[in-house]
N, C-alpha and C positions, 0 to 999 in steps of 0.2 A: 585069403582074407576077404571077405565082405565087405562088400562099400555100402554107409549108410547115406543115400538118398533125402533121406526124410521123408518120404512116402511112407503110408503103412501101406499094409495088403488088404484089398477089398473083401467085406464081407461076403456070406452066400444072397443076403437079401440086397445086399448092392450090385451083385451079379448077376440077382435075376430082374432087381429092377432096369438093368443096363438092358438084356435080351425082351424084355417088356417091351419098352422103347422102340429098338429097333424092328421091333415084329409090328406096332402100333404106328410108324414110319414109314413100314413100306405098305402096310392095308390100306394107311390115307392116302397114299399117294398113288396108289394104284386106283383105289374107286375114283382120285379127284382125275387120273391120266382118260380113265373109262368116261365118265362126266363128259371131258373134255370132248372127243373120240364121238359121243355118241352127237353134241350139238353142234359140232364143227362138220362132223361129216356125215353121220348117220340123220341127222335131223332134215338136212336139206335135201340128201340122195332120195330119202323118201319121200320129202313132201313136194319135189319137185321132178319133174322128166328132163335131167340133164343130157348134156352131149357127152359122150366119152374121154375127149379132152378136158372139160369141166368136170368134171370126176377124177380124174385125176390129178388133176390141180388142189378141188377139195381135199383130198385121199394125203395127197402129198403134206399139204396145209394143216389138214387135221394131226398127222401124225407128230410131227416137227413141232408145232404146240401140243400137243400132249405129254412129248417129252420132256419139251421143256418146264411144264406144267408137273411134271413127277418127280424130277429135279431138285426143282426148285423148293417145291416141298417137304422132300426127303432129309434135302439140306437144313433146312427152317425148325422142322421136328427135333431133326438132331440137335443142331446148334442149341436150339432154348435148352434141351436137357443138360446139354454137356454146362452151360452158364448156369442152369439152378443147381447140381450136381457140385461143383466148384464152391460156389457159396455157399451149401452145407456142408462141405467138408472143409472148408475155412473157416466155418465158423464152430464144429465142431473138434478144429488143430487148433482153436484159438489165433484165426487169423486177423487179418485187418479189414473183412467186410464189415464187422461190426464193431468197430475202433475199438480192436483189441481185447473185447469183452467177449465171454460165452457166450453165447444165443441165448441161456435161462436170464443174464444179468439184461443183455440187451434187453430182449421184449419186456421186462418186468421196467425198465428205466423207460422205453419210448413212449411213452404213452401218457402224456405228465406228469412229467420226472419220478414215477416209483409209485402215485399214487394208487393205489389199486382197490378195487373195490372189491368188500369180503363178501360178494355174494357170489363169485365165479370161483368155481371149482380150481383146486389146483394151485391159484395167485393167490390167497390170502396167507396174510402174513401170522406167524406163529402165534403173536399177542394180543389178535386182533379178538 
């Protein structure tokens, strides 16, 4: 017997927007780790004639912030997706991001209280 969750199953366009994401996730994070990598370490080793112990110090410094630096972003990219993800799909299960309302009723009510104007495509009302 099958246990109903409440979950539905994700679509194909919400499966490729999830692998979107994560491929757009780790390209920022790699160009902002390289970023890092090149002004941390690469900037000074060239513009300066350090000592080998200063280089490695750099070297060291550079990398350990640049991790941290890919991290941190990797994390921040995902996160925001997974919180905008969440509130469309609560609002499209009829959750409580949008007190309880679909997402067509909310937006057509936010905006003062329903008034909508008939020249935007889409929002005008039938009798208008």
């Amino acid at each position: 017997m099958e246990r109903d969750t409440g979950r539905r199953r994700r679509s194909q366009a919400e499966r490729d927007a999830v692998t979107i994401e994560i491929g757009y996730a780790l390209v920022s994070a790699t160009a902002l780790a390289l970023a890092v990598i090149g002004v941390v370490v690469a900037g000074p080793a060239l513009a300066f004639d350090l000592p080998k112990a200063a280089r490695g110090t750099l070297f060291g410094a550079g990398v350990s912030l640049a991790v941290t630096a890919f991290v941190v972003r990797l994390v921040t990219v995902l996160w925001r997706f997974t919180a905008r993800e969440r509130e469309r799909r609560a609002a499209l299960d009829g959750g409580a991001p949008y007190g309880g309302m679909d997402i067509t009723t909310y937006l057509e009510n936010r905006d003062g209280g329903g008034q909508d104007q008939p020249s935007q495509p889409g929002r005008t009302r039938p009798d208008s």
